[in-house]
Backbone as a ProteinNet text record, in pm:
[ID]
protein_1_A
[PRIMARY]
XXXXXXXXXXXXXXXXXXXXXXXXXXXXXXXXXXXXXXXXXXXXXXXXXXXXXXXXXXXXXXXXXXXXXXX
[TERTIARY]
3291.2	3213.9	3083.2	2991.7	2888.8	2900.8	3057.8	3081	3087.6	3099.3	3170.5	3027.1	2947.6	2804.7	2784.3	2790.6	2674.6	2733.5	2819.5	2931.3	2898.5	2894.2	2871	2726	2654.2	2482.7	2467.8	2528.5	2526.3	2562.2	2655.5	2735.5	2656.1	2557.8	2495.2	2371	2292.5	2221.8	2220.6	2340.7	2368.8	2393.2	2499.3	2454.4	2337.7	2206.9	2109.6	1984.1	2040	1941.9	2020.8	2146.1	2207.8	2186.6	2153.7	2117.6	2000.5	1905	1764.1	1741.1	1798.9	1807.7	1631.9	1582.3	1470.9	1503.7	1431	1446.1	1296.3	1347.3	1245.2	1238.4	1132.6	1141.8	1138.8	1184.8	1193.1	1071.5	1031.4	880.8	870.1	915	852.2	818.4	809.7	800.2	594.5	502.5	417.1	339	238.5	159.5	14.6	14.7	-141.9	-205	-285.1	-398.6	-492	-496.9	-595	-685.2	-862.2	-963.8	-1016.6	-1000.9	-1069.6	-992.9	-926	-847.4	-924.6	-820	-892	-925.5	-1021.1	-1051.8	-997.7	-855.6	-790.6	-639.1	-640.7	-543.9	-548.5	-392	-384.2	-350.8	-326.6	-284.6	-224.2	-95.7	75.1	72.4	130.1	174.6	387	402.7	525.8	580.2	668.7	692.8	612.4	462.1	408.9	297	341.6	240.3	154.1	32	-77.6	-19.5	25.2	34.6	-59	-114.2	-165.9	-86	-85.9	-1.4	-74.1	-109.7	-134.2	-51.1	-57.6	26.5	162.6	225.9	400.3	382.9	334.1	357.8	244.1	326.5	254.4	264.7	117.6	16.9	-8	-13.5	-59.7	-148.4	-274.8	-399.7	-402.6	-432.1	-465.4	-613.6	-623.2	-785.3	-844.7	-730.5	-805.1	-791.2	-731.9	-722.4	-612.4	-529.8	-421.3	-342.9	-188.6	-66.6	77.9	158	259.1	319.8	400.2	503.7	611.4	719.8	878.3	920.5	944.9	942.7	1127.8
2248.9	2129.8	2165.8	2306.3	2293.1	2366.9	2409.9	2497.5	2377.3	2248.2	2101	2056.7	2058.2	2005.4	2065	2197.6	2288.5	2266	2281.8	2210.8	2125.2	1981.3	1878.9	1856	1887.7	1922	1980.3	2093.4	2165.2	2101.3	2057.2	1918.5	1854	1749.6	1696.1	1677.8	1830.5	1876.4	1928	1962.6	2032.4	1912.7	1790.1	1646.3	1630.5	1593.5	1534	1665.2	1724.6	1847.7	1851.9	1836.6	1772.4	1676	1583.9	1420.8	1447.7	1517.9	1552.9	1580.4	1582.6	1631.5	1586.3	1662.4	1588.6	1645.4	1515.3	1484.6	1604.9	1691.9	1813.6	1799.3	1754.4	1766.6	1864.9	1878.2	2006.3	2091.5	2229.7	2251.3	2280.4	2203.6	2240.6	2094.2	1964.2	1872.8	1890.7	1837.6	1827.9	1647.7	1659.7	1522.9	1518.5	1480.4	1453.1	1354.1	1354.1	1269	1255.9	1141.4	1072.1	1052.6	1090.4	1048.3	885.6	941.7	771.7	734	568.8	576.8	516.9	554.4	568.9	415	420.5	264.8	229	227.3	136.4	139.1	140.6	133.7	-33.2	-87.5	-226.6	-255.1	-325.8	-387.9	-467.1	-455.7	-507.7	-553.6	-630.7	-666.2	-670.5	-615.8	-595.4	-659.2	-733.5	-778.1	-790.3	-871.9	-882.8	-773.4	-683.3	-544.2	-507	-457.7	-407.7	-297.8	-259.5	-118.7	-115.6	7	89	141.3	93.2	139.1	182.5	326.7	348.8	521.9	525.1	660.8	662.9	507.3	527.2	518.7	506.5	557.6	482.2	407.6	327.4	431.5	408.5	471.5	319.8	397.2	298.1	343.8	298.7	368.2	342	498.6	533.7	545.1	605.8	612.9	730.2	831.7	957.4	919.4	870	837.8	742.4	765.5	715.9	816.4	801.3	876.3	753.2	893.6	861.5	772.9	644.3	619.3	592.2	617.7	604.6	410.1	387.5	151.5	217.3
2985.3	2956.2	2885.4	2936.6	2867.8	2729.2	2702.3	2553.4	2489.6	2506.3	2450.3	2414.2	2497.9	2475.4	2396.2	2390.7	2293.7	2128.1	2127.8	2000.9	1935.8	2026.8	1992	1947.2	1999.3	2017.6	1843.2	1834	1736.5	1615.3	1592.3	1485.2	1467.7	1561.6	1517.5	1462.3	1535.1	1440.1	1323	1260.9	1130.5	1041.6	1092.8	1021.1	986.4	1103.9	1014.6	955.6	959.9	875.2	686.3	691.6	594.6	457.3	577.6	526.5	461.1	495.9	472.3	382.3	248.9	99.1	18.6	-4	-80.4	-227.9	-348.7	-485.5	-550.6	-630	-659.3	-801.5	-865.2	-980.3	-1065	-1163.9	-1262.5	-1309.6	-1288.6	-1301.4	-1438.3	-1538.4	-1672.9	-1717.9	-1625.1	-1681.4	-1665.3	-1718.1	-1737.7	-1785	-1706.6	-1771.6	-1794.6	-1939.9	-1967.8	-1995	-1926.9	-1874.3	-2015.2	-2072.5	-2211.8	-2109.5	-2120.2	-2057.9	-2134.3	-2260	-2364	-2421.7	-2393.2	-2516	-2660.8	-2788.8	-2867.7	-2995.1	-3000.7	-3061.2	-3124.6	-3168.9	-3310.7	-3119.5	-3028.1	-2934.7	-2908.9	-2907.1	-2881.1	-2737.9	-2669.2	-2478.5	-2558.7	-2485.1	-2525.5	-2286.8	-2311.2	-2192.8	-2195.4	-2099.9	-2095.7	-1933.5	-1936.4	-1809.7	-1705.8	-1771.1	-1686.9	-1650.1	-1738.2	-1683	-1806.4	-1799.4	-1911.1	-1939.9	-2051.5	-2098.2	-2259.3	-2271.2	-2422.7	-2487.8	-2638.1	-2727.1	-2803.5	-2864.4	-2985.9	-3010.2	-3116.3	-3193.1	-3171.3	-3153.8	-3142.8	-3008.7	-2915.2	-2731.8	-2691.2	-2578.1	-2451.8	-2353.4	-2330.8	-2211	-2068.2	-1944.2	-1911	-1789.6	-1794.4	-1757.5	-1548.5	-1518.8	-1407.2	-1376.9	-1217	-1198.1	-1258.6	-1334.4	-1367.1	-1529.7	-1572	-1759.7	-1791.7	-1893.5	-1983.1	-1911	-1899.2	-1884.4	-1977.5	-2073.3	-2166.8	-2015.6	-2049.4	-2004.7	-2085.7	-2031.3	-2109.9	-2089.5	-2204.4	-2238.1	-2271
[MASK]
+++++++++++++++++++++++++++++++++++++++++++++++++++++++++++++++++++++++

């Protein structure tokens, strides 16, 4: 009985240690931070949301600067 416990005990700790998968992003992705954006930049609203467009690419501004987002 207690080889049955320990078994069982065991199974189900190896399940949820399993389940536990965390999402790791790739370390060559990189992001830069625009401190000013730059005076000819337009505000496009997109579903509702403020984003910066200038040089081909919407930015859309955090507490530390501008960061590229993917539209």
């Amino acid at each position: 009985m207690k080889k049955l416990f320990i078994i069982v005990f065991g199974l189900i700790a190896i399940s949820f240690s399993i389940s536990c998968i965390t999402t790791v992003r790739p370390a060559h992705t990189r992001t830069v931070v625009v401190k000013v954006a730059p005076k000819n930049h337009r505000i496009v609203y997109v579903k509702g949301k403020r984003y910066y467009f200038w040089n081909g690419k919407h930015h859309r501004k955090t507490k530390n600067g501008y960061i590229i987002v993917k539209m």
